[in-house]
BAFI-3210 file (N, C-alpha, C; in Angstrom, 3 decimals, decimal comma, padded with zeros to 6 digits):
// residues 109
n [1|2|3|4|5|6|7|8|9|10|11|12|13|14|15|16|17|18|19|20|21|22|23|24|25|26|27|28|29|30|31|32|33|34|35|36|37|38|39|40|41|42|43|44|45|46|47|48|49|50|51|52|53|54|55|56|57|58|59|60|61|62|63|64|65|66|67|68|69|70|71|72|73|74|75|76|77|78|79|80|81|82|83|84|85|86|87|88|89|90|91|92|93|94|95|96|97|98|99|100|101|102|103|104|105|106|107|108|109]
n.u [073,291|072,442|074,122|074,809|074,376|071,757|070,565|067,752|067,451|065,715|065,633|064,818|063,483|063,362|062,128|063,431|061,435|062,193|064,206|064,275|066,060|067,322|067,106|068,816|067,985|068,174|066,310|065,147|063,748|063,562|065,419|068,928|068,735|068,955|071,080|072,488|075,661|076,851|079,457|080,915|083,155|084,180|085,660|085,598|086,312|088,822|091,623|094,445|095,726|094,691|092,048|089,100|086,528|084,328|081,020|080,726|079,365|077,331|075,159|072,617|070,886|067,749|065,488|062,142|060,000|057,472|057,316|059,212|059,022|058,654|060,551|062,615|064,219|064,953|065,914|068,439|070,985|072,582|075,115|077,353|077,891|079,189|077,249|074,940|073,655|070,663|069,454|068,034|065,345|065,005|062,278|062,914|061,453|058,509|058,819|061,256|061,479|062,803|064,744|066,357|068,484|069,897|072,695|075,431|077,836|078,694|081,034|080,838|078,530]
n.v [027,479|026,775|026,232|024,065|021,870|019,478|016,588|014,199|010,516|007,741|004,465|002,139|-000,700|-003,223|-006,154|-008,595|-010,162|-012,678|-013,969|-013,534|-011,326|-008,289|-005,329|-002,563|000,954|004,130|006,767|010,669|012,285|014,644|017,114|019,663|020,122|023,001|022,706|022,268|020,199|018,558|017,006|014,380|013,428|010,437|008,210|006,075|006,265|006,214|004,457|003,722|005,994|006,291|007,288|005,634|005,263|004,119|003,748|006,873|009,102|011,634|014,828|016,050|019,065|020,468|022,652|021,989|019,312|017,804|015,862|014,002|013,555|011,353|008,755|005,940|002,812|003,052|004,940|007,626|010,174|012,260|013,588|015,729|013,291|012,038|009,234|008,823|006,939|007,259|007,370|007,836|010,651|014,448|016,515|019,823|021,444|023,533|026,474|026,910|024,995|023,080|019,687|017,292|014,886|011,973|010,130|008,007|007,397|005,675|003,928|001,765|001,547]
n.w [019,948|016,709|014,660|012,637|009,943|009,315|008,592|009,109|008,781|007,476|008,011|005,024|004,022|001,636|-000,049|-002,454|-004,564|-006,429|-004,788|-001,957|-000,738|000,795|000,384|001,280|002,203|002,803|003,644|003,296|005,731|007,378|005,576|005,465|007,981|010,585|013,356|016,176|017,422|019,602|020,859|022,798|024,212|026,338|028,844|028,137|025,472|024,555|023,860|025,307|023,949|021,757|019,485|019,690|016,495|017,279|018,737|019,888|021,642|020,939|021,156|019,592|019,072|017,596|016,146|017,135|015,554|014,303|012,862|013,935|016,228|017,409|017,638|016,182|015,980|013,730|012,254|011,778|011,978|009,530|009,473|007,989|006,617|008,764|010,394|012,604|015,261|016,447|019,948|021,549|022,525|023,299|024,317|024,776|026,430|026,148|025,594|024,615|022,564|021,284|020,373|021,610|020,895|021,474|020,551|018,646|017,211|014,558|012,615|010,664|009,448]
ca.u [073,472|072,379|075,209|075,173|073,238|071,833|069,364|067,137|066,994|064,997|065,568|063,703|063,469|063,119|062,196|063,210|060,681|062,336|065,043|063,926|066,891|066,915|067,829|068,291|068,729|067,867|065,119|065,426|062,870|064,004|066,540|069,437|068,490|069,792|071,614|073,965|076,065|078,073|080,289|080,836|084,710|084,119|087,100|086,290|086,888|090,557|092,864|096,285|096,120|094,032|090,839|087,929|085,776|083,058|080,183|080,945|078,438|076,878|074,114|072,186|070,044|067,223|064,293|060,745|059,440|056,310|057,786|060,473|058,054|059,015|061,422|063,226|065,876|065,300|066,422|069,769|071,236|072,840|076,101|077,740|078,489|079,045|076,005|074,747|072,459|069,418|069,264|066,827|064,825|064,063|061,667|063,791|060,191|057,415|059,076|062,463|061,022|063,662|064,701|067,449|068,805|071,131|073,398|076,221|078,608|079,077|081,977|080,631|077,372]
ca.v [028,026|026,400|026,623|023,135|021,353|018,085|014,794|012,681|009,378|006,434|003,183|001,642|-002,393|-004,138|-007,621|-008,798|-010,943|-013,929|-014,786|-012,672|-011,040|-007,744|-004,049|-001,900|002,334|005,816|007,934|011,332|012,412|016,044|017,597|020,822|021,142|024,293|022,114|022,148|019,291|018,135|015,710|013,942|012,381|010,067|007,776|004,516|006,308|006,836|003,380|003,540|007,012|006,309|007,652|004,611|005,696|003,234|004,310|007,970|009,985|012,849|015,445|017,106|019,351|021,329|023,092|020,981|019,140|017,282|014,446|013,222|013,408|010,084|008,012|004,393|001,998|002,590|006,400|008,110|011,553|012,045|014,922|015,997|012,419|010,863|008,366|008,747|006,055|007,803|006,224|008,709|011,777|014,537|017,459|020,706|022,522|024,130|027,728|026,703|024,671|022,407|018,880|016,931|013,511|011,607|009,738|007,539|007,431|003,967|004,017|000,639|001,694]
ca.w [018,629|015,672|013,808|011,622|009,312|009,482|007,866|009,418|007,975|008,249|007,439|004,720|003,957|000,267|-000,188|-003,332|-004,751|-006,414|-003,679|-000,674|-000,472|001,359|-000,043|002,328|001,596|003,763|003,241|004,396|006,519|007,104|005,028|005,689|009,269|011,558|014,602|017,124|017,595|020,585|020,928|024,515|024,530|027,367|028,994|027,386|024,073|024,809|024,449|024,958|023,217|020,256|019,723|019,155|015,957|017,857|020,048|020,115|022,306|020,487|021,249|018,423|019,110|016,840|016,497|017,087|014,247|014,960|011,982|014,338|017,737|017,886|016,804|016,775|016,022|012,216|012,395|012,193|011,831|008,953|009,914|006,963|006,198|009,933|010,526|014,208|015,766|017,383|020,942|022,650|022,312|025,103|024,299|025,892|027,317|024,696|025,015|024,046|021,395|020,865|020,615|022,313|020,257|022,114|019,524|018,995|015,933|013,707|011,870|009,833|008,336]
c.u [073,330|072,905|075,478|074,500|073,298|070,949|069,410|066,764|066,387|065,162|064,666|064,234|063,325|063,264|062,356|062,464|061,181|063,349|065,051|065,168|066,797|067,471|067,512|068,562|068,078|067,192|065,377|064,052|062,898|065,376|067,387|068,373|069,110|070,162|072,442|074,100|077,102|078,605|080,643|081,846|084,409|085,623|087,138|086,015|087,672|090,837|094,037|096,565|095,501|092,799|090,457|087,165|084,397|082,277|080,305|079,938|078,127|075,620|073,585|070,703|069,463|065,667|063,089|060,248|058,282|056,407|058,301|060,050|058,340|059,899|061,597|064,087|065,985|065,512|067,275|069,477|072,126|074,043|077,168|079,109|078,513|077,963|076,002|073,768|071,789|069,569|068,234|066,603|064,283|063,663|062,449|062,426|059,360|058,225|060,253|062,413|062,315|063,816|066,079|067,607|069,807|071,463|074,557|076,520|078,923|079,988|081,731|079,334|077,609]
c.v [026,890|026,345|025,430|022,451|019,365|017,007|013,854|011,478|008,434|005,475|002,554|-000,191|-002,776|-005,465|-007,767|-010,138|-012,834|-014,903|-014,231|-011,978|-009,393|-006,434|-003,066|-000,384|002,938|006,865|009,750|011,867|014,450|016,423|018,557|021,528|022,198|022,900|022,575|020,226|019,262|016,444|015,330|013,363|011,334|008,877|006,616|004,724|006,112|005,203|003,669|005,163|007,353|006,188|006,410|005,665|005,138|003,757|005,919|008,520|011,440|013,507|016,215|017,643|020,449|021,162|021,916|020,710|017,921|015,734|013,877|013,691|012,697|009,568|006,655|004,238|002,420|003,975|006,621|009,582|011,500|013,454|015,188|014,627|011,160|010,598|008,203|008,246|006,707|006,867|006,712|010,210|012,264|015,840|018,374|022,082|023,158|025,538|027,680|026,066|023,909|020,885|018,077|015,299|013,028|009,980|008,998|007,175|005,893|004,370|002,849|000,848|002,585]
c.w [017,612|014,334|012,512|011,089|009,509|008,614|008,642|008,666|008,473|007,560|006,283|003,615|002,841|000,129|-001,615|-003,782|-005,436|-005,738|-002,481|000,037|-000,215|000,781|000,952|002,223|002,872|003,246|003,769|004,976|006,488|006,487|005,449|006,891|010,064|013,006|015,174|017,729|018,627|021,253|022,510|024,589|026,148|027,710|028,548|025,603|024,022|024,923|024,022|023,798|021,887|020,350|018,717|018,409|016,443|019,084|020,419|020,558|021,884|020,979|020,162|018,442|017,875|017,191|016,633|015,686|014,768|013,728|013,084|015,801|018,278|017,202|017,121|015,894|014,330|011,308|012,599|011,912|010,809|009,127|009,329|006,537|006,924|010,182|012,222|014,411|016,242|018,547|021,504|022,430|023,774|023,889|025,656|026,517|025,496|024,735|024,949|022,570|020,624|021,137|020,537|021,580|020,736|021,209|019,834|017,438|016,068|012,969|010,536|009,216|006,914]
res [x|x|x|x|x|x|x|x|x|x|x|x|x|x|x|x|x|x|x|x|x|x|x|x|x|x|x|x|x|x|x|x|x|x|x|x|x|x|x|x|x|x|x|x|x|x|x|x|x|x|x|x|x|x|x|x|x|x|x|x|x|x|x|x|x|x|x|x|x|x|x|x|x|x|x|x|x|x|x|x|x|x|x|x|x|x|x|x|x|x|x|x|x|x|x|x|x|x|x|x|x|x|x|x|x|x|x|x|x]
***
């Protein structure tokens, strides 16, 4: 079920010209996507009782978009706010027509 919306972003780089100093912002790529998002609690979230905001294991899947075919390191998900690293993309078959993003929440970007 496609129950939540989302933004792909991509990284984009600025040199400034008289001290090469670097600006760095987020493009979006696709805007108010249909997703489903799932979250993966695994056991080296958990210390001592307190949930780590670091490394969090997410899945977000949505429909095929032939923009975001491919991806890399300079791509996130943008999830009504939380910033999820892209780590890997699977194509879920042509007559499902969907696409599988396997993610991981930053708490510092």
């Amino acid at each position: 079920m496609l129950d939540r919306r989302v933004t792909v972003e991509q990284k984009s780089v600025a040199r400034e010209a008289t001290f090469g100093g670097e600006t760095i912002s987020w493009v979006p790529l696709v805007s108010n996507v249909p997703a489903q998002v799932l979250e993966s609690p695994t056991a080296g979230e958990f210390k001592a009782g307190v949930v780590s905001a670091y490394a969090r294991p997410t899945i977000v899947r949505m429909r095929y978009s032939s923009g975001l075919a491919t991806t890399d390191p300079s791509m996130r998900i943008n999830y009504g706010g939380r910033l999820l690293k892209i780590i890997g993309v699977a194509h879920k078959g042509r007559s499902a027509g969907l696409m599988e993003f396997a993610c991981q929440e930053w708490a510092h970007e």
